[in-house]
N, C-alpha and C positions, 0 to 999 in steps of 0.2 A: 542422764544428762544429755542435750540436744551438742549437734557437733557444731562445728564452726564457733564454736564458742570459748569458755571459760579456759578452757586447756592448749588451746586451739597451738599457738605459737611457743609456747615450751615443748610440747609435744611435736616440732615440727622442729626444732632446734636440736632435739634431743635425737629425734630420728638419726641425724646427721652425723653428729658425733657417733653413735653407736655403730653407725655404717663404715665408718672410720672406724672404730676401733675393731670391727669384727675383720676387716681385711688386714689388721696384724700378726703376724705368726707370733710373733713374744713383744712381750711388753715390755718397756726400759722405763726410769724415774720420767724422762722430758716426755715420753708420748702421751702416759699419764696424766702428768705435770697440764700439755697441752689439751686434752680430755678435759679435765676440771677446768679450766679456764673457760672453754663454753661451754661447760654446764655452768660456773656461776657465773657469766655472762644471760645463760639462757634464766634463771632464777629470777637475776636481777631485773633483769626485762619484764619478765612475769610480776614486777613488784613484791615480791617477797622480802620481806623485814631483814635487812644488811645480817645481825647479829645471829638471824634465822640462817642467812646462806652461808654464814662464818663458819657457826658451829656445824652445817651439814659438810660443807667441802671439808674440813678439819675432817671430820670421822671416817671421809667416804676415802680419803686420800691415806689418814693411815691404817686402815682396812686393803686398801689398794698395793699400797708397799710390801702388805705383810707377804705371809705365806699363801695365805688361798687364794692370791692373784696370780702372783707371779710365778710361782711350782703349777697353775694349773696347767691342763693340757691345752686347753682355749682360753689363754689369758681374757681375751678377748668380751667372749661370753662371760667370766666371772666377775671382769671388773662390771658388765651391764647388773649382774645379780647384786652385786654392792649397793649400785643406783639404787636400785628398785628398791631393795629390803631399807637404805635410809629414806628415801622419796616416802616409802610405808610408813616407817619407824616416827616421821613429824608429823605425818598425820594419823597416826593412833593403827594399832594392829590390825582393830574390827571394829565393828558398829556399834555402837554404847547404843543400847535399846533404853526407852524408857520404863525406868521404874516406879509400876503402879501395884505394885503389891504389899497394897498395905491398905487400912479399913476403908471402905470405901464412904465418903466420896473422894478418891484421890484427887486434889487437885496443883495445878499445872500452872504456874504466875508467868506471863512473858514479858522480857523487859525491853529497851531498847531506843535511839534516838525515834522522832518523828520523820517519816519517809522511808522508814528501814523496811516496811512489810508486816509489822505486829500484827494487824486487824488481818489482813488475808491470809495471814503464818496461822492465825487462830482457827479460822475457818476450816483452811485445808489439813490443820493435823484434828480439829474433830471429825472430820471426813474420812481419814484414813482410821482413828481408831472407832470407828462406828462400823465400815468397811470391813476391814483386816482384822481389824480385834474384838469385833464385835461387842462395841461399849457402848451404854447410853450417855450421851454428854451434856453439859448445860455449856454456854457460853455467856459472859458476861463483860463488861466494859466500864474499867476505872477512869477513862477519859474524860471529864467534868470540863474540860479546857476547851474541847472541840466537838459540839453536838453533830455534826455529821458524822465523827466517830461513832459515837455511839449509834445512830442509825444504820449506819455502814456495817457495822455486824450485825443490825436485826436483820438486814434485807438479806446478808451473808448466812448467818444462821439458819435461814426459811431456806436459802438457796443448799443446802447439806443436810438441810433436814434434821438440826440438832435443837434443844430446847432453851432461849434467849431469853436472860434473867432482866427486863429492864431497867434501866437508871437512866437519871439526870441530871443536869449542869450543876444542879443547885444542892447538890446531898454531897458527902462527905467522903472518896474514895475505900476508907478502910471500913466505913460502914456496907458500901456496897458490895465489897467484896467478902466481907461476913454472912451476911445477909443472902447472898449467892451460895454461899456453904451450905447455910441454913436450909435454904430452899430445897437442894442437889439433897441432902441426909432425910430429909420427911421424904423426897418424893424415889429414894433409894436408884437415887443414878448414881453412874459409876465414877464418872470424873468431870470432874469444873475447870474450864480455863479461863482463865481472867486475863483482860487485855487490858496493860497500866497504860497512863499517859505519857508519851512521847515527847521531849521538846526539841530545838533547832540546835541546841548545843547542852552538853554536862552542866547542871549547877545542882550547887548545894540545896535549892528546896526541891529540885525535884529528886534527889538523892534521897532526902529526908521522907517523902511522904510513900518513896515506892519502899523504904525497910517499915517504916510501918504499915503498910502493908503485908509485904511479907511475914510481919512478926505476928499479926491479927489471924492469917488464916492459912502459916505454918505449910508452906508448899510441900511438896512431895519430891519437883521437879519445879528449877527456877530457870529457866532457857533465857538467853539473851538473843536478840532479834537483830543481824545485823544483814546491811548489803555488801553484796559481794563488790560491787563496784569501784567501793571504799579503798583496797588491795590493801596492804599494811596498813592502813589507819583504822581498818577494822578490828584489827589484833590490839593495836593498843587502845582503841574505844573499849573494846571487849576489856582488856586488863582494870580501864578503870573502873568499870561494873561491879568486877570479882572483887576488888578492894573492898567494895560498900555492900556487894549483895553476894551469899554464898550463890554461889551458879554450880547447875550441874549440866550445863550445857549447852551449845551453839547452834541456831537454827541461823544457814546462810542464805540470802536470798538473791534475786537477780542472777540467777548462776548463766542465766538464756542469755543474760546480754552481753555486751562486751566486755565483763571482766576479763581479768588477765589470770586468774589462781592465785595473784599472791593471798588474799587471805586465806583461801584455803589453806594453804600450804604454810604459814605464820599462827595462826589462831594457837591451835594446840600447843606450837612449842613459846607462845610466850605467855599463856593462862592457865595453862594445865590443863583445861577443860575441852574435850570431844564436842565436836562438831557433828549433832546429832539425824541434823536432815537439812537437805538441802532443796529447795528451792527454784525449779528448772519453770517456770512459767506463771502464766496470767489466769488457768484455769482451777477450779478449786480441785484437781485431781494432780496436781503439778507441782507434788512434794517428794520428795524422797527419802528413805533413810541413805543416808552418808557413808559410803562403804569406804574405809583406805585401800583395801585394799585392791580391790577393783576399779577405782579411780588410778590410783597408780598403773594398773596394767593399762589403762586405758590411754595417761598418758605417754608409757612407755610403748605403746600402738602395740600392745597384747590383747587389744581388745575385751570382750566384758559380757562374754557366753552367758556366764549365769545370773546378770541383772535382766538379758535378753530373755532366757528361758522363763525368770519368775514374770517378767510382764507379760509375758507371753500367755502364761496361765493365768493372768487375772483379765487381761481386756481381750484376750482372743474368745469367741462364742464357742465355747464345747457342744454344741448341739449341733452348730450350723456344722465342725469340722467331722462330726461322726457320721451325720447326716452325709457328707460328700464321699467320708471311704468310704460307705456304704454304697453310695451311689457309682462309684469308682469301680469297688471289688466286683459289682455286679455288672460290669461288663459298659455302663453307660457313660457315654462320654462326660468330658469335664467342657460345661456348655460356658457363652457369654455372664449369665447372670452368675454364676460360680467367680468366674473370671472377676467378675465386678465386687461379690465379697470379700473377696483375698484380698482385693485393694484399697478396700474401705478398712479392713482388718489392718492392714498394712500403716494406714493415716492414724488409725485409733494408736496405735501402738509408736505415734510421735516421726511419722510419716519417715521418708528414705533419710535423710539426714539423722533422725534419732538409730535408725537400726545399724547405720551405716560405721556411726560413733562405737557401738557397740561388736560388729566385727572383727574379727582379728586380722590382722593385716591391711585395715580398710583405711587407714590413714599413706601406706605406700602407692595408692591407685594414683592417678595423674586426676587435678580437680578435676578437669572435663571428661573422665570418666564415668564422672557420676548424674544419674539425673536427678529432678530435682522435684517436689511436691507439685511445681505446676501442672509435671508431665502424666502424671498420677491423675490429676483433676481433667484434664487432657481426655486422656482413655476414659474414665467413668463418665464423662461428657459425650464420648463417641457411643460407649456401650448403652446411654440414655435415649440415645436419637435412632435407636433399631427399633423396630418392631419384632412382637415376642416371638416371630416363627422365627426370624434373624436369630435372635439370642440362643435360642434350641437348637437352631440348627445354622451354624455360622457357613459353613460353606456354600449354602445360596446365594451367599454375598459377593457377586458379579461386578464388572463394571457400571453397572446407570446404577444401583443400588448403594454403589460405594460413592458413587457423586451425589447421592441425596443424602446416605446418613455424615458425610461431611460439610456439607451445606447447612444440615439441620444441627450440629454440633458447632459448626464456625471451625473448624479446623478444613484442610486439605486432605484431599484423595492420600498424598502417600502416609499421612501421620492414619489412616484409616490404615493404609497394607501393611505397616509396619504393626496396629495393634493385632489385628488380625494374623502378622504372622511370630508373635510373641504368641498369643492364645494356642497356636500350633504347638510351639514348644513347650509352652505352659501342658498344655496337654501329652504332650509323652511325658515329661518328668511327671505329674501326675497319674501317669500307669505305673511306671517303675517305682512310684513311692506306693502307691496301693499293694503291691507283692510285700515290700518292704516294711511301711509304715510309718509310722513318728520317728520313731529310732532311727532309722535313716536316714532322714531329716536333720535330727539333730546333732549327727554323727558328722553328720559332710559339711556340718554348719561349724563344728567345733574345729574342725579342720581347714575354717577360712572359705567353706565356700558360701552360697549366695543360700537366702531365702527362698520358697517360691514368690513369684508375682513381681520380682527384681525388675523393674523394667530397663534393660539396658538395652 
């Protein structure tokens, strides 16, 4: 999930409080007392559902009273453990995976108001399970009400590479969506999702024609499609789904923007249903599964080591990084164009803000701490305007050379010495990680320190 976003201001309210209560030697009823109050100030803020932060401050306060706070030896630290484990506790332990294990063609019904993200939620989860799970998918569109829908996932479908069942205005929704089974069983793909029709508000005929549907071609998995931006009104939109459709679970979207968390943090505890993937962008690779519990740590600014580590291993180049220890152990410098993949690596991987989010302790730094994707664009705009002996070999890079490759970059001489003397340092931590390795890396990282290619 990208920072400055969805968690953004609970997580910064909460910081607060916990800084507080970690400078208590013992804990009494009013400090407590005073703790909970901004936390369900901070809750509320975040728009989470009144009856959501009722029943969380209830549990977290007398969990708090009991024994395991107030006999600890850091009260302090234990009433934070309480937070956390109820913060976990409403939004589900672990990740409800989706289940497709059953005859194939499993297929997948997504429900949801119009403007929620149905059509691009379809997209990007046949992308991930074509990706990660290696499935062949069909995708299909019940939408008869709005022909650019339907167009909007053919050109979507081409754009993931998955296989687009046609329909049109004029045929029958639960026909198309049989007929899309049909098709997915003769041609032995693995899973179908079907994109229903959307409208502006809940009504009774569209209620009616999306269970017949569901009842024609019997889901596997029924997800409801909502945005985040909604905060509580998404939990009770979702609730009134569940009434009319069994759901097995929540795809949230818009999580990039300015939501606040309350739906996240409200969904589960008022439909029962898991919050299966969420939703972090515009691009068809900008889905996630839904972790609680690394969301939590993330809010709680524990940071989120191992959503970093597995993206790490899906979008980082394993050629290009074995290619460079190699290049390293054997004694050759770590040159510009090196420099310039780390940072591209670094952009793919949801640029300084996404890694930053996932940190541990990266929410305590001062904002102007941190820099920012322009500055990223910046350096790869400098390391463009060398010529390739520059690049090989960076120390040639004098005075009249440093006034041409910032002239031909559009940036200034010192934004040029400053890259140039990161690349230096870039370069010794780059020997000391050749002795060492990955594991070194990842060790110092879990420990809160920096990436390489950090540019600070």
């Amino acid at each position: 999930m990208q920072a400055n976003t969805m968690f953004d201001n609970l997580s910064e309210r909460l910081s607060k409080t916990i800084k507080n209560l970690r400078g208590q030697g013992r804990l009494t009823e009013d400090n407590i007392s005073e703790a909970l109050r901004d936390v369900r100030m901070a809750l509320l803020e975040a728009d989470v559902a009144l009856p959501v932060v009722k029943g969380f401050i209830d549990r977290v306060r007398e969990r708090a009273l009991g024994q395991e706070v107030l006999k600890n030896l850091s009260p302090g630290q234990a009433l934070i453990k309480v937070v956390h484990d109820e913060l976990q506790r409403i939004m589900g332990e672990s990740n409800d995976a989706l289940d497709l294990n059953v005859q194939p063609p499993a297929v997948i019904l997504l429900a949801g108001l119009q403007g929620s993200g149905k059509t691009t939620s379809s997209a990007k989860l046949a992308r991930m399970l074509q990706t990660r799970h290696k499935k062949t998918v069909l995708l299909a569109s019940c939408d008869i009400y709005r022909p650019a829908a339907i167009e909007q996932l053919e050109t979507l479908a081409r754009e993931v590479d998955a296989v687009f069942f046609p329909s049109s205005t004029d045929q029958d929704p639960v026909e198309i969506a049989s007929n899309a089974v049909d098709h997915a069983r003769k041609q032995h793909l693995d899973v179908v999702i079907i994109d229903s029709a959307g409208r502006l508000h809940i009504d009774d005929e569209m209620m009616a024609e999306i269970k017949r549907v569901h009842a024609a071609v019997q889901p596997v998995e029924t997800l409801f499609v909502v945005d985040s931006m909604t905060g509580q009104d998404a939990a009770n939109t979702a609730r009134t789904f569940n009434d009319v459709l069994p759901l097995t679970g929540v795809i949230l979207t818009k999580a990039d923007g300015d939501a606040r968390g309350g739906a996240a943090l409200s969904i589960r505890e008022i439909t029962g249903k898991p919050i299966k993937f969420i939703g972090v962008g515009e691009k068809v690779d900008a889905l996630e599964p839904f972790h609680p519990d690394r969301i939590t740590s993330r809010i709680m600014g524990m940071g989120d080591v191992l959503s970093l580590v597995e993206e790490a291993e899906q979008k980082v180049d394993r050629g290009k990084v074995e290619k460079l220890a190699k290049k390293i152990s054997r004694g050759k410098g770590f040159d510009m164009s090196d420099f310039q993949d780390q940072l591209n690596q670094m952009l793919s991987m949801g640029g300084i803000a996404g890694l930053m989010d996932k940190m541990p302790g990266a929410g305590q730094l001062p904002k102007n701490a941190m820099a920012d994707d322009k500055q990223v664009h910046r350096m790869i705009a400098i390391i463009n305007s060398m010529t390739p002996q520059e690049r090989s070999f960076p120390g040639v890079i004098k005075g009249s050379r440093r006034r041409r490759i910032a002239a031909g970059s559009g940036t200034q001489v010192q934004d040029v010495n400053r890259l140039l003397k990161q690349h230096l340092q870039m370069q010794k931590m780059m020997k000391k990680m050749s002795r060492g390795g990955m594991g070194k890396m990842m060790r110092a990282m879990k420990g809160g320190g920096m990436p390489p290619g950090m540019p600070f």
